[in-house]
N, C-alpha and C positions, 0 to 999 in steps of 0.2 A: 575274577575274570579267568575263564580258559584258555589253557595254552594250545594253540594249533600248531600243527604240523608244520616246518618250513623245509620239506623234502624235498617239493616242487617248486620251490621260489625260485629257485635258481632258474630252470630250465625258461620258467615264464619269462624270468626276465632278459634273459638272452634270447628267448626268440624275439620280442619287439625290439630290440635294439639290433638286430639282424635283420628284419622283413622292415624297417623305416630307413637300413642302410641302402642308399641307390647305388646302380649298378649291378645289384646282386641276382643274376641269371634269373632265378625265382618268383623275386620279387621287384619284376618291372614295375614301374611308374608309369608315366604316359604313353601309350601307343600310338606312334603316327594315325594316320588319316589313311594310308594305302596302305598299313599292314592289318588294321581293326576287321575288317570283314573275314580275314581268313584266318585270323589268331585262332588256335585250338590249347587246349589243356596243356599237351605235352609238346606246344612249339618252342622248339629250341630249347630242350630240359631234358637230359638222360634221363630214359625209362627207370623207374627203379623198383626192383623187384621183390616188393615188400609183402610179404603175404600177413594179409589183415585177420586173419582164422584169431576166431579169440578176442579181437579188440573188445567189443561192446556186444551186448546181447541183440538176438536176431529180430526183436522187437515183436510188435503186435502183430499176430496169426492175420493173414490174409484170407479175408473169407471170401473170398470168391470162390462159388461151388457150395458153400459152406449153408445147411437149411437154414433159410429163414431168411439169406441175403441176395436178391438178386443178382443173377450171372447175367452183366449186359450185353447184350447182340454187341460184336463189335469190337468192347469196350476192353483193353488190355488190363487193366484190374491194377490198386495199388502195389505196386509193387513189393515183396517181400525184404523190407527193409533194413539194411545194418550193413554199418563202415568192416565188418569184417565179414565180407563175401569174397575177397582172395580176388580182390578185383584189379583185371591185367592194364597193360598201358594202350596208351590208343583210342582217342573218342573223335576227334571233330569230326563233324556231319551227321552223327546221330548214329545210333544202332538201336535196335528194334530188342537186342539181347541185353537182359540184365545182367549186372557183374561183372562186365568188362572195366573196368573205368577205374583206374588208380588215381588218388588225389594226387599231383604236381608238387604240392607241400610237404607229403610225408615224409618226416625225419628220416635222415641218411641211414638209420639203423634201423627202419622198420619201425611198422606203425607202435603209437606209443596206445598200451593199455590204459584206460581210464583207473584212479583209484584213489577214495575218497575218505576221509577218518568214519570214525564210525556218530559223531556225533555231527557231520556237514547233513545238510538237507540231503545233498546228492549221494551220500553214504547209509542214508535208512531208505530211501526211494526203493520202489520196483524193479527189479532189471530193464523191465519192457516201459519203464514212463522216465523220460529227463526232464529234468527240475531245471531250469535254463534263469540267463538274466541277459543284461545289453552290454557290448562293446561301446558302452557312451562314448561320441562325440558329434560335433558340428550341428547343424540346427540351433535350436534356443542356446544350446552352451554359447554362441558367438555373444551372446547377450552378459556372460556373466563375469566374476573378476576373476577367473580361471583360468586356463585351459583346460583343453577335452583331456576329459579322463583317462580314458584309456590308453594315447600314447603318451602322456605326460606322467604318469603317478603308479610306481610300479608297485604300492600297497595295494591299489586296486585291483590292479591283474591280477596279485597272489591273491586277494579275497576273491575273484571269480573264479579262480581255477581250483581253488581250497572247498568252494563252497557248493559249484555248479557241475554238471553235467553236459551242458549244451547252455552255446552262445548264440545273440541275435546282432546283427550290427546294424546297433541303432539309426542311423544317418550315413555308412560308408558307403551304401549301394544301390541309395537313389540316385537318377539322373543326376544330379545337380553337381553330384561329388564324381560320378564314374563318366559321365560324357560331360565336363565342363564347357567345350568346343563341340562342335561338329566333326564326328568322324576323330576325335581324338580321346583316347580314351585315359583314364587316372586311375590305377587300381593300388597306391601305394598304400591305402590306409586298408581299405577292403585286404589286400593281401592280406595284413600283419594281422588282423582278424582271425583269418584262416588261419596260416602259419602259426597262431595261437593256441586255437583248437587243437590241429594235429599234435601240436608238442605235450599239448595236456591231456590227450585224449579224449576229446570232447566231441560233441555233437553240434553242428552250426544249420542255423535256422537264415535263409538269406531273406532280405528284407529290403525292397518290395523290387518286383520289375517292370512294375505298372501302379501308376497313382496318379489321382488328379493335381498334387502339392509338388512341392519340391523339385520339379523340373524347370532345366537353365532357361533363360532367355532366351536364347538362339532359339529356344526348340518351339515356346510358347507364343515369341515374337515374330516367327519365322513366314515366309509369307512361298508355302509347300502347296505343291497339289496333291490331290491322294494317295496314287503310284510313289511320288518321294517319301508323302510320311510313312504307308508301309513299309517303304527300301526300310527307311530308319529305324523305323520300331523294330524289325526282325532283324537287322543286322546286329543291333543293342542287344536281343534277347539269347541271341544267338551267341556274340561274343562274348555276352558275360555267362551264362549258363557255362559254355565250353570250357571256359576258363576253371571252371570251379567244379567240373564236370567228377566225381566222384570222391569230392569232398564235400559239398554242400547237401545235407540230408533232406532239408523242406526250405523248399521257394513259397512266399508270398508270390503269385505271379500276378492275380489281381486285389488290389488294395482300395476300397469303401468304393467300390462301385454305384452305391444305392445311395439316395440321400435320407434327408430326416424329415420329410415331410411327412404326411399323413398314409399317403399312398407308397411310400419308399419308391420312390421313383429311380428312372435309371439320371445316374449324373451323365447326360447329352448333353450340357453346356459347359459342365468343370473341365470335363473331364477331354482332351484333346481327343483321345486316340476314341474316345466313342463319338464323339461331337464328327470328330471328320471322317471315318473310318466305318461307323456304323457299330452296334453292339454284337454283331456277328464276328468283328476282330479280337471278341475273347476266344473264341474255339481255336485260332491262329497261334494267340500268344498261348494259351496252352500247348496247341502242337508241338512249333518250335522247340520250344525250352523240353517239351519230353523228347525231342527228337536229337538234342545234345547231352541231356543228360537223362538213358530211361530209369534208370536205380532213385533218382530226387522225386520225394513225396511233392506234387506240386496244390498249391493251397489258394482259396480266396480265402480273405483274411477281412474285419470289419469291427470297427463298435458298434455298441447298442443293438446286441445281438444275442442279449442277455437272458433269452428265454422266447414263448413261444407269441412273438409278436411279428408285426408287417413286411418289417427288413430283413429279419429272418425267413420269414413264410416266401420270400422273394429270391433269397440264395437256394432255401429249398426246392421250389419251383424250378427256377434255373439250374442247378446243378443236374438234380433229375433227369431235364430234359437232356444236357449235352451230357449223359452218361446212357443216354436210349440212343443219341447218334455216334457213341465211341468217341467221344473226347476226353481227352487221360486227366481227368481231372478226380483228383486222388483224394483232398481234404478239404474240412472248413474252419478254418482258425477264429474263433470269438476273443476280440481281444480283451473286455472285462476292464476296461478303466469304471470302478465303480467311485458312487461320493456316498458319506452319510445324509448328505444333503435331500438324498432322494431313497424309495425306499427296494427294496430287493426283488428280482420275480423269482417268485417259488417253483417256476417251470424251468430253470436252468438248464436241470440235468434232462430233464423230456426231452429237449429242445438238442441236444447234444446227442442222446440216445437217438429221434430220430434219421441224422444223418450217419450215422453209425448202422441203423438198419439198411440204408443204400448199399455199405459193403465199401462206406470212405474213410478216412480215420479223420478224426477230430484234434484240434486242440487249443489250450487255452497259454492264448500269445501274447498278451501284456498286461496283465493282471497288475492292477496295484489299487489302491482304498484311500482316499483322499478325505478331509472332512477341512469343517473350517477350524484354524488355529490360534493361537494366542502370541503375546508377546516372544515368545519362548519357541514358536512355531511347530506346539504341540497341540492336540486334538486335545477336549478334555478326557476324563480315563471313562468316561460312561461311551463316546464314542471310539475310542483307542480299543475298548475291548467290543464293541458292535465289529469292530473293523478286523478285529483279528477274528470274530466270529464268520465274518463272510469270507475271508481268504482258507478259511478251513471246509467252507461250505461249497465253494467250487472247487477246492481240490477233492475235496469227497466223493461230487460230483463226479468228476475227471476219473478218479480212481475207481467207480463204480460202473465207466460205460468203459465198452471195454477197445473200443480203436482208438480211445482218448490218450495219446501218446506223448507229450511232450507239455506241463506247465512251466510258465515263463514269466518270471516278473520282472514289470516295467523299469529298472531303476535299482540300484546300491542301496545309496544314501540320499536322503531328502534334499541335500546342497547341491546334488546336481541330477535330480528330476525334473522334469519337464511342464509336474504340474505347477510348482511358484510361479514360473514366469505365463501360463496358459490360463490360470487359473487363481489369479491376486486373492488372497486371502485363505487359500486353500492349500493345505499339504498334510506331512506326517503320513506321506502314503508309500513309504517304504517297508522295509523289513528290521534296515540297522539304524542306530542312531549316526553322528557325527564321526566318534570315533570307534567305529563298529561294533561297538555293543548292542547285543539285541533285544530286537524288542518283542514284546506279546505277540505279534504278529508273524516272527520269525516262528516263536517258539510254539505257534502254535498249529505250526503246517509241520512242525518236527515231529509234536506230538499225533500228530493224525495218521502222520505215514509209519510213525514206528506200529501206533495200537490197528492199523490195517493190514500190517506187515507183520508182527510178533505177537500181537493183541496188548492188551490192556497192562498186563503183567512185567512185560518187559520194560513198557511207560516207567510203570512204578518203582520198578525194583532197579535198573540198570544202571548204574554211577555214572556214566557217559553224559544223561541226559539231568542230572540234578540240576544244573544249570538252568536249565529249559524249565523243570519241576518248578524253582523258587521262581523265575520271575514272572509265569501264570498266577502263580499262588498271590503272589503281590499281587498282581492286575484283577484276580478277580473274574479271573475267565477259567 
């Protein structure tokens, strides 16, 4: 087994036990009911003058203007993205200026550089692509004999921060958890998220500000006329965007808006805020959230959008359209739960490449390869190495379109993924086993970034990666 670096444990681990300490200026918990609508980023939090030049790389080229990509009437264009644009204090209510907008988080000493061993995934990666995973907890975890990952088990933090680039938080930032009440808001877990990030120098992917799942009672039960529900929804998008307003890199702002029927339909029955609201309230929730934070890549995000099929041809359509009337809608997130059970579409990367021709950046946000398993709650090895062949097939993908910015898998370790309990009899769709040893899967999204990134040669020859070497070699991949 390899020995990893524990240079960083430290730091990880004292930021969650600092951002789940209440009280702490920072990292407030619940917000009343009359301070929520006007909370901003930097309310009640010395400015701190931390100039970010340097953090992370300035990411994927902005093609706007650029031949071949449509310059939209209107449409203010993704924004030129990265945590180190020297960005000043001062956001609620929106600026139109990019690069103003200091994270609230950032460590007392200025922002912390990202830096990874040379054998983590996020250490052979591209400068301009993060290699991401999830701040697990709540959701299905409440089902298990555990507790949530993330603030519970400080092996895990060190293995995300050792291994990742950019985090997503899994469940901390749906309604359910950040407006548990009405007009009261919860950000204790979503902080220590962030607060997480910034300490390790990473990238946070925020997740979701709009879904048809996982919103409380009060909101779903609630018995609103339209005028109230839009107060709500924009006060939400508004307060939580601000808060997080120049540390959150990409919003999910709308999440499976389409269904799975034949025609991918719009979800007007799941789904509250279109059912009552109408589907013209997504150009809204777009505005908003770019109108608190314009620097955040803002995304719809979706399964079974895995090539050039109905639900896709349906984001494409709409996207299109609300980028000919100027709605800052910036990317499209394919999330990629795939199964062996079912087989591959060879249009992936087309399907990816087309939205990339719009001039939006893409990316692939919860990848993971599930099949069915045994006793043992392993695939057998003819599927284990299918499985590690398609987590190398959309990252190839991803690595070969070029706004394709950020891949993200679903999940650590199999014991606390989300397909056992969604999907009875199915798993092995991580990367580590139990006690983090990797698997073919891991090793062989290692090997695709090193031989696209050094070629083939360095695969070969490099001591770093024998590890990775011997257990393909075993598997057979």
């Amino acid at each position: 087994m390899f020995t990893r670096s524990n240079r960083r444990t430290l730091a990880a681990a004292v930021v969650c036990a600092g951002a789940l300490a209440l009280g702490t200026p920072a990292m407030a918990g619940a917000v009343p009911a009359h301070q929520a609508s006007s909370q901003t980023a930097d309310e009640g939090i010395a400015a701190k003058a931390a100039d970010k030049q340097g953090q992370k790389s300035q990411g994927r080229p902005d093609h706007a203007g650029q031949p071949g990509k449509p310059d939209h009437a209107g449409q203010p264009g993704p924004p030129d993205h990265a945590k180190g644009n020297g960005k000043g204090p001062g956001h609620g209510g929106g600026t139109d200026a990019p690069g103003q907008t200091q994270c609230q988080f950032t460590p007392e000493g200025g922002a912390v550089e990202g830096a990874w061993e040379r054998d983590s995934l996020a250490g052979v990666a591209p400068e301009d692509l993060r290699i991401g995973n999830i701040a697990a907890g709540g959701g299905h975890h409440s089902d298990a004999d555990y507790p949530d990952p993330f603030p519970s088990d400080p092996e895990y933090r060190d293995h995300v921060a050792q291994e990742y680039s950019s985090v997503t938080h899994e469940n901390y930032l749906k309604w359910e958890f950040v407006q548990p009440e009405q007009g009261v808001y919860d950000f204790e877990q979503a902080d220590a998220v962030v607060a997480f990030a910034e300490v390790n120098g990473m990238d946070l992917r925020g997740h979701a500000l709009s879904w048809h799942s996982q919103n409380p009672d009060w909101l779903e039960e609630g018995d609103f006329s339209e005028a109230e529900l839009r107060e709500i929804l924009e006060d939400h998008v508004r307060t939580v965007v601000s808060r997080y307003a120049g540390c959150i890199d990409q919003w999910d702002v709308a999440n499976e808006i389409f269904q799975d029927d034949e025609a991918a339909s719009i979800r007007d029955s799941e789904n509250i805020w279109i059912r009552e609201l109408g589907p013209e309230i997504l150009d809204d929730i777009f505005t908003w959230a770019h109108e608190e934070d314009p620097d955040a890549l803002l995304f719809y995000n979706d399964y079974n959008v895995d090539g050039l099929n109905a639900k896709a041809d349906r984001y494409y359509d709409l996207i299109s359209e609300q980028l000919e009337r100027g709605v800052p809608v910036h990317g499209f997130g394919a999330q990629t739960h795939l199964s062996m059970q079912y087989g591959f579409d060879d249009s992936y990367q087309e399907n990816l490449q087309r939205f990339d021709d719009l001039g939006i950046h893409t990316a692939v946000t919860e990848i993971d390869v599930r099949g069915e398993v045994d006793e043992n709650d392993m695939m057998s090895p003819e599927d284990r190495a299918g499985a590690a062949e398609r987590y190398a097939t959309v990252l190839q993908a991803c690595l070969d379109v070029s706004l394709c910015n950020s891949f993200t898998i679903w999940g650590t370790l199999d014991a606390q993924s989300w397909v056992p309990n969604t999907f009875p009899g199915e798993g092995d769709a991580t990367l580590h086993e139990g006690d983090y040893e990797r698997k073919p899967t891991y090793c062989i999204l290692q090997r695709t970034l090193v031989e696209h990134e050094e070629g083939a040669s360095a695969w070969e020859d490099d001591a770093s990666f024998e590890e990775c070497r011997g257990i393909l070699e075993e598997a057979g991949v």
